[in-house]
C-alpha positions as CSV (number, residue, x, y, z in Angstrom):
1,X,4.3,-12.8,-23.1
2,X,4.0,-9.4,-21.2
3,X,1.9,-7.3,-21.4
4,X,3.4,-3.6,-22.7
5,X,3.5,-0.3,-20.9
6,X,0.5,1.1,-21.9
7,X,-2.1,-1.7,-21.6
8,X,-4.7,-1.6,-18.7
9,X,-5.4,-4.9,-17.2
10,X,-8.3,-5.6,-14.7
11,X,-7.4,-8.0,-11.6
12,X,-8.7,-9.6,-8.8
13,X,-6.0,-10.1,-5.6
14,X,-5.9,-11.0,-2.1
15,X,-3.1,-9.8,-0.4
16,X,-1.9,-11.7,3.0
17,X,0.8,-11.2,5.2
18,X,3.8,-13.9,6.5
19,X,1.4,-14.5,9.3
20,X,-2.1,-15.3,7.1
21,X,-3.8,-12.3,7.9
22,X,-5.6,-10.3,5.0
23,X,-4.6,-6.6,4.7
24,X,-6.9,-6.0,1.7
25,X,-8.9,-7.7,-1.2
26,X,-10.8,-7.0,-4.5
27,X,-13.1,-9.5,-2.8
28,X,-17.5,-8.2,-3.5
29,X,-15.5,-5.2,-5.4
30,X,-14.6,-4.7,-8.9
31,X,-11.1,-5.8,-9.8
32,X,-8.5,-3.4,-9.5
33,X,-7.5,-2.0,-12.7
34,X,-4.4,0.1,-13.5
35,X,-1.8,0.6,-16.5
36,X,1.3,-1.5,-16.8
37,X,4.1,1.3,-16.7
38,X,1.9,3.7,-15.0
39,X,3.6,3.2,-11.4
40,X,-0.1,2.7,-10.1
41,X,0.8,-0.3,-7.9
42,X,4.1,-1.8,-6.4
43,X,6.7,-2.8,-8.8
44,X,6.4,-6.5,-8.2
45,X,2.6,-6.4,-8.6
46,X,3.0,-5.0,-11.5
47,X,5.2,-7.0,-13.4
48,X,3.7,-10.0,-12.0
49,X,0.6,-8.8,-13.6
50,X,2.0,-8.4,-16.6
51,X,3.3,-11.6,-17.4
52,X,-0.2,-12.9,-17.0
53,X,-2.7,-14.0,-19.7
54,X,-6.6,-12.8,-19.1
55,X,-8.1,-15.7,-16.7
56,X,-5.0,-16.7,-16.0
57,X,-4.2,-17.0,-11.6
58,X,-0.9,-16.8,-9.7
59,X,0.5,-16.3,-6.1
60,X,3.7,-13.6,-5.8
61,X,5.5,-12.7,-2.5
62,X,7.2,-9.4,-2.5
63,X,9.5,-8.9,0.3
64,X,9.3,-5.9,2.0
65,X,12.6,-4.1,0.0
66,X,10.1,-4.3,-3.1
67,X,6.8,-3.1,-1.6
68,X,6.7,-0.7,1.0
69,X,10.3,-0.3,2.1
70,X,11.8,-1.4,5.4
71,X,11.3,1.0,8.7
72,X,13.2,3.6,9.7
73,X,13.4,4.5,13.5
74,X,13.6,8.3,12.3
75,X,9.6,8.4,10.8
76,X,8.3,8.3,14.5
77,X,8.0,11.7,15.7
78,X,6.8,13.2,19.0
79,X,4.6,16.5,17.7
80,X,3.0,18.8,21.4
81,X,-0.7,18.1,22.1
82,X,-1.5,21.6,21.0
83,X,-1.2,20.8,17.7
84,X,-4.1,18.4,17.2
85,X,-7.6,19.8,17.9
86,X,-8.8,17.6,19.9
87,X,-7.0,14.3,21.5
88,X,-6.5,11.7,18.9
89,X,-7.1,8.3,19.7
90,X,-4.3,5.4,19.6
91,X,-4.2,3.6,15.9
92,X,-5.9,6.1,14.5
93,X,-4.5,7.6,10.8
94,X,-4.1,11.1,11.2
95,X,-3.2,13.7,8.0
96,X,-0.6,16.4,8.8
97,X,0.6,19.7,7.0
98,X,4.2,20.0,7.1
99,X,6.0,22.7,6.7
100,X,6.2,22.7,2.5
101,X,2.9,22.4,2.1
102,X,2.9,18.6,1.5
103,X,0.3,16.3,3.4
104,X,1.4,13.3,5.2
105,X,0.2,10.5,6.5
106,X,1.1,8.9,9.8
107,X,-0.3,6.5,12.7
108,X,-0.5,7.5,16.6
109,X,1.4,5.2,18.2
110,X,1.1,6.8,21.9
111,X,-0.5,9.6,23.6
112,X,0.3,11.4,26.6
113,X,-0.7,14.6,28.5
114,X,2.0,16.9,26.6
115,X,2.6,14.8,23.3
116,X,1.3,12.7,20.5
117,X,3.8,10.2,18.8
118,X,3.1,9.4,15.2
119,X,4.5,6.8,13.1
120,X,5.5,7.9,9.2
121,X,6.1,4.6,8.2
122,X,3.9,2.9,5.6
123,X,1.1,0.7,7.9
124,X,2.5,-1.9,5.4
125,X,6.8,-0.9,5.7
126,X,8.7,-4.0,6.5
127,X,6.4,-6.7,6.1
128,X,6.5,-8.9,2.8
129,X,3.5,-9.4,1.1
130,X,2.1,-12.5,-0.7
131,X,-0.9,-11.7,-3.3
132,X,-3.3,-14.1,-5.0
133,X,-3.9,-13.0,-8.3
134,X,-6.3,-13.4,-11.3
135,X,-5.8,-11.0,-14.1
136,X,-9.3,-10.5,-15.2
137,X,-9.4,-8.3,-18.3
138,X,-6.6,-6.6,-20.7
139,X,-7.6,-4.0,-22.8
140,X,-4.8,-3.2,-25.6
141,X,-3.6,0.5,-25.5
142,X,-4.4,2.2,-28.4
């Protein structure tokens, strides 16, 4: 039975990627909880979730179409050194203004004398992702 838009579940995960590493874990935290129909997590999470009775464990693999999207080529962008402060270092997330006012988020990826390259694309975009789950609560909505 699933669970209807509306309710909040609590869950535990561990989500790996096709080579075994961890990218991130309820693990010595509180279980992620969220609203089924809310668009708080991925799609597939979600409705993975969902079918789920309280207690109840599971592994899902979302391929990357269904999670974080694939990459484009297009989200790397070389921005002039003058516009960062100071030189940021390789890896590092960096938050930009753009032009409408939004804030974005994007990776360096390279560093030169003259210009900064920063990746766009989700740290996550075009990996599939296989999560453990244990749905540890579900409160009814009202």
């Amino acid at each position: 039975m699933a669970h209807p838009d509306g309710t909040t579940v609590r869950v535990h995960y561990r989500g790996t990627l096709d080579d075994g590493s961890e990218f991130d874990s309820s693990t010595g935290r509180d279980p992620l909880e969220f609203t089924i129909g809310a668009g708080q997590v991925i799609a597939g999470f979600e409705q993975a979730v969902a079918g789920l009775a309280a207690g109840e464990k599971t592994q899902i693999r979302i391929e990357a179409e269904d999670a974080y999207g694939e990459r484009f080529a297009d989200a790397i962008q070389r921005l002039p050194m003058e516009a960062f402060a100071e030189e940021p270092p390789l890896e590092a997330m960096v938050q930009l203004q753009a032009p409408d006012g939004r804030m974005m988020v994007a990776t360096v990826t390279d560093v030169t004398e003259e210009t900064v390259e920063l990746d766009f694309n989700h740290p996550l975009a075009g990996q599939a992702l296989t999560f453990d789950l244990e749905l540890v609560d579900v409160i009814a909505p009202e």
